[in-house]
N, C-alpha and C positions, 0 to 999 in steps of 0.2 A: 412433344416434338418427335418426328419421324426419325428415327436416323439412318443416313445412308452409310454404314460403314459396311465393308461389303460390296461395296454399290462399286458400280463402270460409272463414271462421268462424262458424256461424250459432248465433246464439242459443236456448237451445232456452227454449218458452215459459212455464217455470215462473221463468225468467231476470228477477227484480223491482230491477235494479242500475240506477239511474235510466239514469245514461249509457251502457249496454248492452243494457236491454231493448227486443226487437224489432229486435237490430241484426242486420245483414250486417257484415263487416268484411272488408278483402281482406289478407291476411297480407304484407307485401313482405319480411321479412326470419325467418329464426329459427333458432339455432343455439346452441350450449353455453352464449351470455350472455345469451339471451332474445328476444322477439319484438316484432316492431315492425308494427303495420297503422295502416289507416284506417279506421273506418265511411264506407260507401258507401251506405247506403238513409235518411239523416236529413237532406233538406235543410232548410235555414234559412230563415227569411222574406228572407234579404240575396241581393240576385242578383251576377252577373259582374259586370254593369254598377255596382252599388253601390258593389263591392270596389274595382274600377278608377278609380274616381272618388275614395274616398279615398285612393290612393295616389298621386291627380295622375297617372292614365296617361288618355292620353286614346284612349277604348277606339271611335272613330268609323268605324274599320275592321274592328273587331270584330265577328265572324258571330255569336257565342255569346251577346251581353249578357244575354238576358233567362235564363240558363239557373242555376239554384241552385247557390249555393254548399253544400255541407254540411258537418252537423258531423261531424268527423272524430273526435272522441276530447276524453276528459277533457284529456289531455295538451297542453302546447304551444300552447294555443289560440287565442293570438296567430301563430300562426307556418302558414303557406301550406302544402298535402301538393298537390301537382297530378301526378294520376296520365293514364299517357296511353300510346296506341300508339305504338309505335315506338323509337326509338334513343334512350339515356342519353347519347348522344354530341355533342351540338354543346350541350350544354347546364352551366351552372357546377357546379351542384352535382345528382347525378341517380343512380338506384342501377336499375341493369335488374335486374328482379324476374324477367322471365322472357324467350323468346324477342321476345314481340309486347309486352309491356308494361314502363314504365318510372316510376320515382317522382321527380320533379323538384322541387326545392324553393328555388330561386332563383329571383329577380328577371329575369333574363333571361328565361324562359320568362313570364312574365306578360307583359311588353313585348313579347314575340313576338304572345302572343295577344290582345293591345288591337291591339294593328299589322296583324289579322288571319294573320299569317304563322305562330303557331303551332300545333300539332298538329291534324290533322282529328279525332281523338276527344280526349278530355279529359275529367276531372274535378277538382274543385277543392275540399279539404277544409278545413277551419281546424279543427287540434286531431289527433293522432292517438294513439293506444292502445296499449301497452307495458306488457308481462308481463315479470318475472325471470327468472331462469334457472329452470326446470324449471314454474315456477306456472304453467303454462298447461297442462301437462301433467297435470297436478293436479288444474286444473280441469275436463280430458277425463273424467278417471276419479270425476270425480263428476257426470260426467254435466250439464254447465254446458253445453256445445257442440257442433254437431258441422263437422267440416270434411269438406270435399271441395274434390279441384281445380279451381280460379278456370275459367272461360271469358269471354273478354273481349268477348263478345256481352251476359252479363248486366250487367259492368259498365257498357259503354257504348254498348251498344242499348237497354234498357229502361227505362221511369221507375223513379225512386226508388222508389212502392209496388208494384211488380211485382218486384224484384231477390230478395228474400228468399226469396220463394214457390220462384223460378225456380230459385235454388240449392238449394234443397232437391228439387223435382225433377228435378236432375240426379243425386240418390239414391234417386230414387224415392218420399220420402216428403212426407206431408202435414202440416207443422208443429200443425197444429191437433190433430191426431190422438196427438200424442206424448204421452207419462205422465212424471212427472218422479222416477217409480222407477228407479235403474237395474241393470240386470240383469247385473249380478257372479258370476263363480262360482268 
């Protein structure tokens, strides 16, 4: 089995699933019991600063405040995905996705990044997205998505509505341009 962790999952645009249409998603995990991402191109009207504030952190050293949180996924919604360069390692709970990127999901990392002390890249989901065993594969072959491997320029150098675009021309193609036939043989 291939696995796409790692991987951009792009929506392709006949995709009418409220909480997946028009999405980017960064795959962090996927293997024989299913797959696990975020959406990375839907931020929220709630900023850092907002987040920070109802958790009682006092974010005054904070470089990032004003920077969107997004929706991460139907899933979990209550619950923080904060993706970001660097090491799974000084951190509670954190799963490295790849060489440069890491998916953290505790309290410490938030208190790092109100204290300004955590990650120079960063993003910050609330809610994330989770396929079965094999449904997502499923969904490939009906032509639902396409993936390609993640580059961690699109997820945290570009805005929110540049991200989708940009994954997709890292395949060369033009989302607008696609048919929502797919071509089986």
């Amino acid at each position: 089995m291939q696995s796409f962790r790692n991987h951009f999952l792009l929506a392709m645009p006949h995709l009418e699933d409220p909480h997946f249409a028009g999405s980017l998603s960064f795959l962090c995990d996927h293997d024989d019991n299913g797959t696990m991402g975020v959406i990375v191109n839907h931020p929220l009207e709630l900023t850092l600063d907002n987040l920070l504030e109802q958790l009682d952190l006092d974010a005054s050293e904070c470089q990032s405040r004003n920077m969107p949180v997004h929706y991460g996924g139907p899933t979990h919604k209550d619950r923080g995905f904060i993706l970001h360069l660097g090491s799974s390692q000084p951190w509670d709970s954190s799963l490295q996705v790849s060489d440069d990127v890491a998916l953290t999901t505790s309290m410490d990392m938030l208190q790092a990044i109100a204290a300004g002390k955590g990650p120079e890249k960063f993003l910050v989901c609330l809610g994330c997205c989770g396929w079965e065993a094999g449904q997502l594969e499923k969904e490939l072959l009906d032509n639902t998505w396409l993936t390609v491997e993640a580059q961690p320029g699109v997820l945290f150098d570009l805005p929110p509505e540049q991200r989708l675009s940009a994954a997709a021309g890292i395949l060369g193609v033009d989302l607008n341009l696609m048919t929502s036939q797919a071509g089986h043989s």
